[in-house]
C-alpha positions as a printed Julia matrix, in Angstrom:
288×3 Matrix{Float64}:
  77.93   33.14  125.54
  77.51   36.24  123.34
  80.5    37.8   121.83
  81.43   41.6   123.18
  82.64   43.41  120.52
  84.43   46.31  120.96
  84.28   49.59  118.55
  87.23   51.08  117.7
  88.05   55.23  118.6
  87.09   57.42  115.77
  90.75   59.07  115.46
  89.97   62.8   113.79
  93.28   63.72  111.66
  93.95   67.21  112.07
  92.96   69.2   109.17
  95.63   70.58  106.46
  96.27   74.2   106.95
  95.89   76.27  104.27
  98.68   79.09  103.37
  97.92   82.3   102.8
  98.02   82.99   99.13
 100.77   85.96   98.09
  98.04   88.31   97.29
  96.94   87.72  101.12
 100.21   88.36  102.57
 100.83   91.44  100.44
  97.3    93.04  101.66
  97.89   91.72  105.27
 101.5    93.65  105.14
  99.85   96.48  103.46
  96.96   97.4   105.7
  99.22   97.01  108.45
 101.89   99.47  107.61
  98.91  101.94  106.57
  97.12  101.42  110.42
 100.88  102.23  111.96
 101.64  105.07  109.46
  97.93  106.66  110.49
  98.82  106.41  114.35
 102.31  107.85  113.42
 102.03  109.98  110.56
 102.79  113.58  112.67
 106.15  112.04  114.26
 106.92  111.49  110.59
 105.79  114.93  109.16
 107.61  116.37  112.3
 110.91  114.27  111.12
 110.98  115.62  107.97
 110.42  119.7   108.63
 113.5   119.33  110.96
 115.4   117.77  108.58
 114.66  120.47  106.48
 115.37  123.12  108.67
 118.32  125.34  106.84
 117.72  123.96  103.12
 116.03  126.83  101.1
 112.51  126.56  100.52
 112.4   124.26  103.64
 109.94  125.37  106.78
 111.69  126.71  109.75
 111.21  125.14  113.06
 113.67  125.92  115.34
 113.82  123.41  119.08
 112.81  119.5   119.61
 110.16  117.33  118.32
 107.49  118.74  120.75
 108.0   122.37  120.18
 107.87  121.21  116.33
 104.84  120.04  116.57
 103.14  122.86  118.5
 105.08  125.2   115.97
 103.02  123.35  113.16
  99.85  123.16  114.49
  99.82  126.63  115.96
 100.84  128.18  112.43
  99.14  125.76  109.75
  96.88  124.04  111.85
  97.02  120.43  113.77
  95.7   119.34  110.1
  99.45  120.26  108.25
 100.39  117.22  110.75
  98.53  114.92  108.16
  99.6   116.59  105.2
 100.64  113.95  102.59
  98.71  110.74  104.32
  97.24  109.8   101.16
 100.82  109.43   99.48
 101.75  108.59  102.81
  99.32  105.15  102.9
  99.85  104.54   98.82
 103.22  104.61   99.57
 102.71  101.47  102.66
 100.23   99.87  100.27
 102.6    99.08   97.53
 106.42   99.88   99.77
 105.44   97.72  103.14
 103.19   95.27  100.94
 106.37   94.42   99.04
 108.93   94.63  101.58
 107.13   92.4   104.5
 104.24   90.63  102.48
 106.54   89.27  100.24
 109.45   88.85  102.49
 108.59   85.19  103.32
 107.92   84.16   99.84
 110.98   85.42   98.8
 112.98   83.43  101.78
 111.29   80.25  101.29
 112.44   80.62   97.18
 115.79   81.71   98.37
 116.03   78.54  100.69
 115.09   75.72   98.4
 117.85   76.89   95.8
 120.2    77.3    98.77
 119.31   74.21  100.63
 119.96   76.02  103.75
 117.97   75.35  107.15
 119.83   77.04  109.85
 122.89   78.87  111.37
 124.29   81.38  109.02
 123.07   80.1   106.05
 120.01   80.99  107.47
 120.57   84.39  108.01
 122.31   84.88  104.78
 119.12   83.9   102.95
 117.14   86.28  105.27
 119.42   89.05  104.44
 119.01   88.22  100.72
 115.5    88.27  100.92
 115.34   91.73  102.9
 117.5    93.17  100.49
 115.46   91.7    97.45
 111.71   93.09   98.93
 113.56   96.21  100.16
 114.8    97.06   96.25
 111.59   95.83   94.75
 109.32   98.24   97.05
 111.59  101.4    96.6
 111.34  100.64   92.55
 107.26  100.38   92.77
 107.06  102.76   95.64
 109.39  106.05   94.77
 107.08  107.83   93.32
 104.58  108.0    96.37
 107.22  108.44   98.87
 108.41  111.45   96.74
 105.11  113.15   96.4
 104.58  112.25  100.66
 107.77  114.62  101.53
 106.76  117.07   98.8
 103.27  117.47  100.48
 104.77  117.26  104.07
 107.34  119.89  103.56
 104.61  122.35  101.93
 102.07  121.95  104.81
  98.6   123.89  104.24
 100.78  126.33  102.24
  98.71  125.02   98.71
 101.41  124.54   96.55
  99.45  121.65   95.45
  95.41  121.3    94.92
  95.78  117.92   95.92
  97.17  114.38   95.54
  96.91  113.79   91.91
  97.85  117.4    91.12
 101.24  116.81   93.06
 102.01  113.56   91.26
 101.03  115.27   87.48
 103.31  118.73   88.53
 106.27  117.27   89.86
 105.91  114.8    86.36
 105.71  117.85   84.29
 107.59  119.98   85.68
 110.43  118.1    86.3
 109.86  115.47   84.52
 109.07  111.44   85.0
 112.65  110.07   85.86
 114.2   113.17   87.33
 111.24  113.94   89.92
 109.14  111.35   90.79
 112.56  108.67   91.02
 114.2   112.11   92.45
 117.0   110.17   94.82
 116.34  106.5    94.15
 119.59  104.92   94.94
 120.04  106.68   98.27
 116.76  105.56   98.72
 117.37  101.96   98.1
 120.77  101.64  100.2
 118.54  103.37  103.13
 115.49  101.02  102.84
 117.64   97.62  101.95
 119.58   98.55  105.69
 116.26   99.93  106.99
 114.31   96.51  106.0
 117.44   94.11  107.22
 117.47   95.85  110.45
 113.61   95.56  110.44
 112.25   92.47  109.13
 115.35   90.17  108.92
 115.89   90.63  112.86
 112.05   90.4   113.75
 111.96   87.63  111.67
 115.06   85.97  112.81
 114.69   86.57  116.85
 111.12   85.76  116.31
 111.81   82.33  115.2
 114.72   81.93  118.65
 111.91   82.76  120.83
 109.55   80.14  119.46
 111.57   77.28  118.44
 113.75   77.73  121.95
 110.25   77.54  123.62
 111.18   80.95  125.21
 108.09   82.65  124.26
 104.84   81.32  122.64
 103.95   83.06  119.41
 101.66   85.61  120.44
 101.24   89.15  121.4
 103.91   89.0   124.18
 106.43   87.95  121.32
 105.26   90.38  118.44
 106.14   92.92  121.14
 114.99  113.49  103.34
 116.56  115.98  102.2
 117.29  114.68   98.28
 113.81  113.98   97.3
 112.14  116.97   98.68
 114.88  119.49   96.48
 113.81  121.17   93.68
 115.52  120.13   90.34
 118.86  121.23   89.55
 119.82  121.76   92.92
 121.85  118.33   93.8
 123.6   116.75   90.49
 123.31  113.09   93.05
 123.5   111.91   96.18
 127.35  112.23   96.8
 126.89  115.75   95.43
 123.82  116.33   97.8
 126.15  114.83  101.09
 128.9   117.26  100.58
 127.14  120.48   99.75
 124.99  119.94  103.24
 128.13  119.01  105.09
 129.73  121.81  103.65
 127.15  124.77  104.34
 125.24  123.43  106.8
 128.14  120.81  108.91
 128.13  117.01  109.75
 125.01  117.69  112.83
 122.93  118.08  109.61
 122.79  114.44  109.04
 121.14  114.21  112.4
 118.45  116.72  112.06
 114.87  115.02  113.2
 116.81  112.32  114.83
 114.63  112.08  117.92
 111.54  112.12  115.82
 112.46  109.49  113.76
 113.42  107.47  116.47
 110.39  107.67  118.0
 108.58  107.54  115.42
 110.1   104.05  114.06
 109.68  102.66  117.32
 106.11  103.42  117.53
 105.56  102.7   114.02
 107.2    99.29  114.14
 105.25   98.51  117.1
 101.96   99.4   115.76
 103.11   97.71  112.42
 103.86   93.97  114.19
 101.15   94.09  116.09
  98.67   94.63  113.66
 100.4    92.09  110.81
 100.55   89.26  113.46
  96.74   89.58  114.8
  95.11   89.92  110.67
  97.9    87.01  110.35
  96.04   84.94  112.78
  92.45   85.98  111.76
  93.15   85.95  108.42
  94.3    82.27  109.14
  91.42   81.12  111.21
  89.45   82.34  108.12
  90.96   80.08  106.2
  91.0    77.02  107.9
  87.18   77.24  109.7
């Protein structure tokens, strides 16, 4: 009687995946920012002429975020909307690359010298790491942001031939340290809260929604004044707070309030969206 011999199942062991390398995540976070900061760029020029409504040598719009815009448009042309993108998308390339690209690295670091894994630990090494990213990318990124408000606040006016020309004036004429670093520390406190409230909580509720099974990870879940003043005008930032409370009262503060509002909200939606889907095709990349 001959023997039946049975063959085994050929069990396939699923593949390694491969991590994105740093330099990945800092382009991913980069070219995101800059695809969100193209879609929102004229809520953010508009943000900044209102907050400089009342400073001297600031433009004068007078009304809301719409009549801002039409203001713009009808007197410099829609163009002056777009004046300082280049800055504008240096300033994502090397700020959001930083800030969100290197965000994770950071945490995971922070986490194996902590030991922590959850709770408030946890969150204490995600606030550490937002904080770290957020300082590193105003240190690299100052001098674009500085030369983006310059360019915003002058419109089509020509007060510079171009992008290059605004970085080498500002250098010369005020000098390396003194303009192009023009409000640093302000800057720094802003962007450390700014990148907490940012990429710590999407980050953070993120990972509830995924490990609680709530929500799959998917679409669904992905869901200044001091720099732009002329030198000698503001000895700091304390000095720069109480001479605009003092001539111009405490509402000042909350000039272009609306348009940044709705510009972070778009921008941060455009920003998530686009990170998570190069994410995932960067990923499939990888591991095909």
């Amino acid at each position: 009687m001959a023997t039946i011999i049975k063959e085994s199942p050929v069990v396939t062991l699923p593949r390694a995946q491969i991590a994105p390398s740093l330099l990945v995540q800092l382009g991913t976070a980069g070219v995101s920012a800059c695809v969100a900061d193209i879609f929102t760029f004229p809520l953010d020029t508009t943000k900044v002429r209102l907050q400089l409504q009342g400073e001297g040598g600031g433009n004068m719009h007078s009304g809301g975020v719409l009549r801002t815009v039409l203001s713009i448009c009808k007197q410099e042309g829609p163009s002056a909307l777009y004046s300082g993108i280049v800055p504008g998308l240096q300033r994502q390339m090397a700020f959001s690359a930083i800030r969100i690209g290197g965000y994770e690295s950071v945490k995971q670091k922070y986490q194996e010298i902590s030991g922590a894994k959850d709770g408030f630990n946890l969150m204490g090494v995600r606030i550490a790491a937002g904080v770290t990213t957020g300082t590193l990318a105003i240190l690299v990124a100052q001098p674009t942001d500085v030369v983006k408000v310059r360019m915003q606040a002058a419109g089509n006016k020509g007060q510079y031939k171009g992008v290059v020309d605004a970085y080498t004036t500002i250098a010369r004429q005020e000098g390396f340290k003194s303009g192009l670093y023009r409000g640093t520390m302000p800057n720094i406190a802003r962007n450390c809260i700014v990148n907490v409230g940012e990429t710590v909580v999407y980050d953070a509720v993120k990972d509830y929604l995924i490990s609680s099974n709530k929500m799959k990870d998917g679409i669904q879940c992905h869901l200044l004044r001091f720099m732009n003043s002329p030198a000698g005008q503001y000895r700091g930032a304390f000095h720069c707070a109480v001479r605009t409370a003092r001539t111009e009262g405490l509402l000042a503060f909350y000039k272009g309030f609306n348009a940044s509002c709705m510009r972070l909200v778009s921008w941060n939606i455009a920003l998530w969206l686009t990170y998570e889907q190069i994410k995932i095709a960067v990923k499939k990349h990888q591991n095909s």
